[in-house]
C-alpha positions as CSV (number, residue, x, y, z in Angstrom):
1,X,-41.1,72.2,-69.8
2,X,-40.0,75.7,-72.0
3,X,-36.4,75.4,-71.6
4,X,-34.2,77.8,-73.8
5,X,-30.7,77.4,-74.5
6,X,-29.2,81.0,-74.1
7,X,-26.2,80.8,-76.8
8,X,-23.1,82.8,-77.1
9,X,-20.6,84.0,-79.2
10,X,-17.5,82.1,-78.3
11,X,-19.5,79.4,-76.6
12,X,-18.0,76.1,-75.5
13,X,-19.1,73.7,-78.2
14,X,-19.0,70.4,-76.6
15,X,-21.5,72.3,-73.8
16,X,-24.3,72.9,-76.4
17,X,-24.0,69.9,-77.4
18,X,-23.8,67.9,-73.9
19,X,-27.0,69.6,-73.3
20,X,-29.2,69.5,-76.4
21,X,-28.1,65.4,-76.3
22,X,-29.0,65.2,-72.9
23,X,-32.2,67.0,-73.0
24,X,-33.6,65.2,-76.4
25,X,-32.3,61.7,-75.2
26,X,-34.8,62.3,-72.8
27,X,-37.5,63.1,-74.6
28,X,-37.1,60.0,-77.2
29,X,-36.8,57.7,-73.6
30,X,-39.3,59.2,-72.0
31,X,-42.1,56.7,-72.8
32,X,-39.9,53.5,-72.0
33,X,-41.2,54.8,-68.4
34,X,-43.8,52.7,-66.8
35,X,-46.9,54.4,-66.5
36,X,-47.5,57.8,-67.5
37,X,-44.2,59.6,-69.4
38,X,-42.7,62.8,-67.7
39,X,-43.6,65.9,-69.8
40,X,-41.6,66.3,-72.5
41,X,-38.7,69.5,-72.7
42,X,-39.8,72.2,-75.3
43,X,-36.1,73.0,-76.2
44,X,-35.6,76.0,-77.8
45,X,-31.6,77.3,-78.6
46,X,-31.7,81.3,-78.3
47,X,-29.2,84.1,-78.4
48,X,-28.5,88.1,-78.5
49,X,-27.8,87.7,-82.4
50,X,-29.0,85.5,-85.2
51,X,-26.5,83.8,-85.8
52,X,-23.7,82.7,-82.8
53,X,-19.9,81.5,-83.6
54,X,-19.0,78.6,-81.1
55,X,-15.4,78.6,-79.8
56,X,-14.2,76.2,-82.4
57,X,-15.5,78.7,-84.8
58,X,-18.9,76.6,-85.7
59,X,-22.0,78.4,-86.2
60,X,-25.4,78.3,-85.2
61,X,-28.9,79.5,-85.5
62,X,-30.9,80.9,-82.8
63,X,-33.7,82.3,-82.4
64,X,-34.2,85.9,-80.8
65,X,-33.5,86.2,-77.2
66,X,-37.2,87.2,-75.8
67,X,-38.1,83.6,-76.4
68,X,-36.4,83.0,-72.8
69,X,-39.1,85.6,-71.5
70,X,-41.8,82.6,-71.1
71,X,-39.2,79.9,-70.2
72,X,-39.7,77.7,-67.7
73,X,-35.8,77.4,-67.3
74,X,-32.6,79.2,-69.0
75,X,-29.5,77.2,-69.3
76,X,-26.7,79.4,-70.0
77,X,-23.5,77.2,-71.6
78,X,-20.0,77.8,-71.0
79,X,-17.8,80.4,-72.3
80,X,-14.6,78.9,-74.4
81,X,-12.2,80.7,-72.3
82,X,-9.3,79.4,-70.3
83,X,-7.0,81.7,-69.2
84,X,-8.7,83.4,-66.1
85,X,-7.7,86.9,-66.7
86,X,-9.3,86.5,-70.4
87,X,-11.9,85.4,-68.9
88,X,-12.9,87.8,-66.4
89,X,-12.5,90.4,-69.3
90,X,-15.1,88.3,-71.5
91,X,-17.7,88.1,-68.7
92,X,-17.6,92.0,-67.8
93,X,-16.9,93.4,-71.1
94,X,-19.6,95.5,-73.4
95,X,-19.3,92.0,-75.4
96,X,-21.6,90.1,-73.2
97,X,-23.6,93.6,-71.7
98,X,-27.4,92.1,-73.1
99,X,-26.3,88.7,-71.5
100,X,-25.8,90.3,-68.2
101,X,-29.1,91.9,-68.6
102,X,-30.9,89.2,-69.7
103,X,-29.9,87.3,-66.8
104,X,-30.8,89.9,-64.7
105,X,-33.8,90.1,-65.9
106,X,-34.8,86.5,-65.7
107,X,-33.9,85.9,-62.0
108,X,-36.5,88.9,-61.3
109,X,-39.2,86.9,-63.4
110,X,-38.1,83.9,-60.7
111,X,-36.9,81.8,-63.8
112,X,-34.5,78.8,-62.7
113,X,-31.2,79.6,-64.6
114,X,-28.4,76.5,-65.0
115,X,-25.2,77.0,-65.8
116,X,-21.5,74.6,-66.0
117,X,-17.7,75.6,-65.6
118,X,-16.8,79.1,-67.0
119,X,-20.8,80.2,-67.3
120,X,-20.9,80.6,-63.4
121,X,-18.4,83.6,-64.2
122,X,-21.4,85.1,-66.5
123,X,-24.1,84.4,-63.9
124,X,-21.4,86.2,-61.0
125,X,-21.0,89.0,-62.9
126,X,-24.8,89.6,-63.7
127,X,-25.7,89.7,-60.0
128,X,-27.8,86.6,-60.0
129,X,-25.3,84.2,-57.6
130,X,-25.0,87.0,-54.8
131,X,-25.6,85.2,-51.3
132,X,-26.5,81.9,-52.9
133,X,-24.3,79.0,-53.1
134,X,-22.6,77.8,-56.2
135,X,-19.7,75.6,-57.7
136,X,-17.6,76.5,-60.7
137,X,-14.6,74.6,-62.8
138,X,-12.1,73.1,-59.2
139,X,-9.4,75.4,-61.3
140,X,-11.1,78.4,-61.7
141,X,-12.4,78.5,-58.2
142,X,-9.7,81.0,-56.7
143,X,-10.1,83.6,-59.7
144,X,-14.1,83.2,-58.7
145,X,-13.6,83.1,-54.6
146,X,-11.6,86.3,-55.2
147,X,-13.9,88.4,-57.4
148,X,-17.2,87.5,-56.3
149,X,-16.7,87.5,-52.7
150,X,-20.8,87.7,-52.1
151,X,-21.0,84.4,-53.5
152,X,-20.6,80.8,-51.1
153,X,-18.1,78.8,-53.9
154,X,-18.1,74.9,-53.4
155,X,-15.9,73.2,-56.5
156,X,-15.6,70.3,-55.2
157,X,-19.4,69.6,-56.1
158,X,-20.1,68.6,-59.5
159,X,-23.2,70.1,-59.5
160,X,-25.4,72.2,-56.9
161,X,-28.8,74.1,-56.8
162,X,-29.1,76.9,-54.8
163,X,-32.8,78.9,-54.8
164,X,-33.3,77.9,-58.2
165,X,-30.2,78.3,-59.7
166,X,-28.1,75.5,-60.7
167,X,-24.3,75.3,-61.5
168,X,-22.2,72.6,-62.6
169,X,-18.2,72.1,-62.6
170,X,-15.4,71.6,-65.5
171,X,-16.2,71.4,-69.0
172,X,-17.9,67.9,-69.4
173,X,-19.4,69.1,-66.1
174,X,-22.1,70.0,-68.8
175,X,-23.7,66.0,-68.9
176,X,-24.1,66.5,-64.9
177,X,-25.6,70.2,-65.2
178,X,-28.3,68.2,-67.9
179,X,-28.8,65.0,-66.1
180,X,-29.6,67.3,-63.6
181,X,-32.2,69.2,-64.7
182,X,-33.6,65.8,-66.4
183,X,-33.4,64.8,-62.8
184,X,-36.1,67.5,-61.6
185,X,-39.1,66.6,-63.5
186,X,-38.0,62.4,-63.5
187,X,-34.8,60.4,-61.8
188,X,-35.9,57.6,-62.9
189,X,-35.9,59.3,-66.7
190,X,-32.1,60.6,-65.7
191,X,-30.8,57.3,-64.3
192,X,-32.5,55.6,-68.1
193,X,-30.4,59.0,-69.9
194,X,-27.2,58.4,-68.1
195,X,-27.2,54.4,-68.7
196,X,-27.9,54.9,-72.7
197,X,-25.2,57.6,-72.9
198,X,-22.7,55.7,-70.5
199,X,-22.1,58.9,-68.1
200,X,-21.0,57.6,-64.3
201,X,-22.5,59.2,-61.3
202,X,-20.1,61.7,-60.3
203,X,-21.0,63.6,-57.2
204,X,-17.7,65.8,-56.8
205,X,-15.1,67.2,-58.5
206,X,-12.2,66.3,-56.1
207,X,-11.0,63.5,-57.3
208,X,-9.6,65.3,-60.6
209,X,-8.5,68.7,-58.9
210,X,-4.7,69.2,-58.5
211,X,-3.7,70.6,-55.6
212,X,-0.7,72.3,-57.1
213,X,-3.0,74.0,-59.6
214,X,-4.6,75.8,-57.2
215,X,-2.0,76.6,-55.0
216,X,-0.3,78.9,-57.8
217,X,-2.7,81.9,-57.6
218,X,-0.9,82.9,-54.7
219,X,2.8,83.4,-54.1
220,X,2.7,82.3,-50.2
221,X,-0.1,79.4,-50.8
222,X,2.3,77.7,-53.4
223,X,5.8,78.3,-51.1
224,X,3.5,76.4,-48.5
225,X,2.7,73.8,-51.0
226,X,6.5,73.3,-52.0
227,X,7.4,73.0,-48.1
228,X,4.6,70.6,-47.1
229,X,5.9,68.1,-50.7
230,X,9.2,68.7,-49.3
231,X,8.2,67.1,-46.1
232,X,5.2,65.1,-46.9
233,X,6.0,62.0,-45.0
234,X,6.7,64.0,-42.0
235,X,4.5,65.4,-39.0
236,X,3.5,68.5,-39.9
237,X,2.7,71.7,-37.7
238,X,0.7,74.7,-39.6
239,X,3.1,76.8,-36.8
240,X,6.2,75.3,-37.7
241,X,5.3,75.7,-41.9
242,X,4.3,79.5,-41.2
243,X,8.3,80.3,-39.6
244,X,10.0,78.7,-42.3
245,X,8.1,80.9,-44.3
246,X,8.3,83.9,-42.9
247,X,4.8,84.9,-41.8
248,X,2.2,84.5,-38.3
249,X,0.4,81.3,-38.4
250,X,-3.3,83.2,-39.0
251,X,-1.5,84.8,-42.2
252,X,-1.2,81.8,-43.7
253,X,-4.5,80.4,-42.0
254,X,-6.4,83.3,-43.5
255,X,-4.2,83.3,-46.9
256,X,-4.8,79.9,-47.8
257,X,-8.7,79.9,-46.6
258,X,-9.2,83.4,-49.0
259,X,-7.4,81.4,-51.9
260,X,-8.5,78.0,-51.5
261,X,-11.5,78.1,-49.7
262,X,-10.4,75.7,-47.1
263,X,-7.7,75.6,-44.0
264,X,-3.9,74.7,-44.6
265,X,-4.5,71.1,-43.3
266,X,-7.1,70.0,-46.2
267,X,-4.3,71.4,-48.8
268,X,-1.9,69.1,-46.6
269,X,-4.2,65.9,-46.7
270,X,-5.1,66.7,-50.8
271,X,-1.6,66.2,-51.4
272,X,-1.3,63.2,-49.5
273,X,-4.2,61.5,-51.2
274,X,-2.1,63.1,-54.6
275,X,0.9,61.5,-54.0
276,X,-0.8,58.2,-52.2
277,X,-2.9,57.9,-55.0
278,X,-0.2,57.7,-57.4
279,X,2.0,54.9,-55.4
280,X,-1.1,52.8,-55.4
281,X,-1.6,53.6,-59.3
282,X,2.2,53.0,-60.0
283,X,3.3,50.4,-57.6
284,X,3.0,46.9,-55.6
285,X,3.9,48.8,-52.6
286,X,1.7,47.9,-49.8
287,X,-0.5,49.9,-48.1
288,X,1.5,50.0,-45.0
289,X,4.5,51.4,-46.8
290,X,2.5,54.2,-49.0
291,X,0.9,55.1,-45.5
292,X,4.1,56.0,-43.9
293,X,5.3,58.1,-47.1
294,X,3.0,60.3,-47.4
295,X,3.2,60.8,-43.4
296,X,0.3,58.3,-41.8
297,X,1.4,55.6,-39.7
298,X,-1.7,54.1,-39.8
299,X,-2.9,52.7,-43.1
300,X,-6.4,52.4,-41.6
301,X,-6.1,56.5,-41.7
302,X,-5.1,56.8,-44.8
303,X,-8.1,54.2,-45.9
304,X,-10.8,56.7,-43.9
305,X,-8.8,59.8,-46.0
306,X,-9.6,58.2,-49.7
307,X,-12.6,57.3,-49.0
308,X,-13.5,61.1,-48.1
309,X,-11.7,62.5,-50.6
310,X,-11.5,60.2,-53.9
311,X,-15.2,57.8,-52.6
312,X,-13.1,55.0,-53.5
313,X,-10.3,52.8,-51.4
314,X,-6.8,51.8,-51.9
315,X,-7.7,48.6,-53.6
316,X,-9.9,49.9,-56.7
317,X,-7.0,52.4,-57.0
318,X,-4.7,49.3,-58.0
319,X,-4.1,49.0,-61.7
């Protein structure tokens, strides 16, 4: 399989290397297989110049960026950027023009592209994610819902495919974006990769988002965060929250959905499981007790709630 490595300036370094590791771990396990091997990946690291600076100011050697014309797939490595505004900047700027273009023209050759955490932005801003489905770093999410608007956002996956183009999430989202693509030709070769190197199975991101994190890109999304902490062990109406702060029940509805990507009651059970989470981490308290303080009377609800959100229950939360 011809897959090239599109490289650039500024690149997250631990993302190269996540998924040249990945990539050639599989081809030196591919014949502990039984039977025949998978084919092996023709890996090949390319970029718009010569010679590419990583974020951490590393350098690296590529070869010229019409090598990707015969790929079989184009993995596109995060950008070192984390401010959002920065970011955005990067992504559309005459710095990364060629990339754009490239992109471009690779999804009208039909190429699978790939792409973790702040490459997504790149792969928005070429075009190539319009009315496809796609996940992005859980904290960059409301920067990306807002700007590309044509594009379905999912972060809490860790990694989706959507007619032929894959993302990933966060940084070290990278190992699930490779695993991934190791997965496509073999998963039996990916579940061997992932037990050498030691990466879990991670299906979502949720577990390590933080509500309050997101809730910051917008003024009225984080005054309803601070009112729903201030009452979290307390019924709580969506009507009631949207009086105290000032505005009609759909504006929040609609505010929070356009922000968050979800209604004001999943922000209301993410920071239960937040704040239940950490009385399970930090205390004996039973589960009785952290049920009623973060507002369920029923533990057996609050059970059914980690399980969705975190796959795990109260007890493998205990230290």
């Amino acid at each position: 399989m011809k897959t090239a490595v599109l490289v650039l300036d500024g690149v997250f370094d631990s993302g190269v290397s996540a998924v040249l590791d990945v990539l050639h771990t599989a081809n030196a396990l591919r014949a502990r297989l039984p039977g025949a091997p998978p084919p092996a990946f023709d890996v090949r690291t390319v970029g718009v110049r010569r010679t590419v600076r990583t974020g951490l100011g590393h350098r690296i050697d590529t070869e010229p960026a019409r090598t990707a014309e015969n790929a079989d797939l184009l993995v596109v490595p995060a950008l070192m950027e984390r401010h959002p505004e920065a970011l955005v900047e990067a992504v559309s700027g005459a710095g990364h023009r060629t990339a754009r273009r490239l992109l471009a023209e690779a999804r009208e050759r039909r190429t699978p592209l790939a792409t973790s955490c702040t490459g997504t932005f790149l792969l928005a801003e070429s075009g190539v994610l319009d009315g496809r489905r796609a996940t992005t770093s859980w904290w960059l999410a409301p920067v990306f819902r807002e700007r590309y608007r044509e594009v379905v956002v999912d972060e809490s996956r860790m990694v989706t495919t959507s007619d032929g183009i894959t993302t990933a999430g966060a940084a070290f989202g990278h190992l699930d974006l490779a695993l991934a693509i190791v997965g496509t030709r073999s998963p039996a070769l990916a579940d061997l990769v992932r037990r050498y190197l030691v990466v879990d199975d991670r299906a979502s991101q949720a577990a390590y988002a933080i509500p309050s994190a997101l809730a910051r890109h917008d003024p009225l999304v984080a005054a309803f965060e601070e009112w729903v902490r201030a009452r979290i062990a307390q019924p709580l109406s969506i009507a009631e929250a949207a009086r105290d702060l000032g505005v009609s029940e759909r504006t929040l509805q609609r505010t929070v959905a356009r922000t968050l990507g979800c209604p004001p009651i999943r922000l209301v059970q993410d920071l239960r499981v937040e704040q239940a989470e950490h009385l399970l981490r930090t205390t004996g308290l039973p589960l009785a007790t952290v049920a009623r303080r973060v507002g369920y009377e029923s533990p057996g609800a609050l059970r059914s709630l980690l399980r969705r959100r975190l796959g795990q229950g109260p007890r493998a939360l205990r230290p």
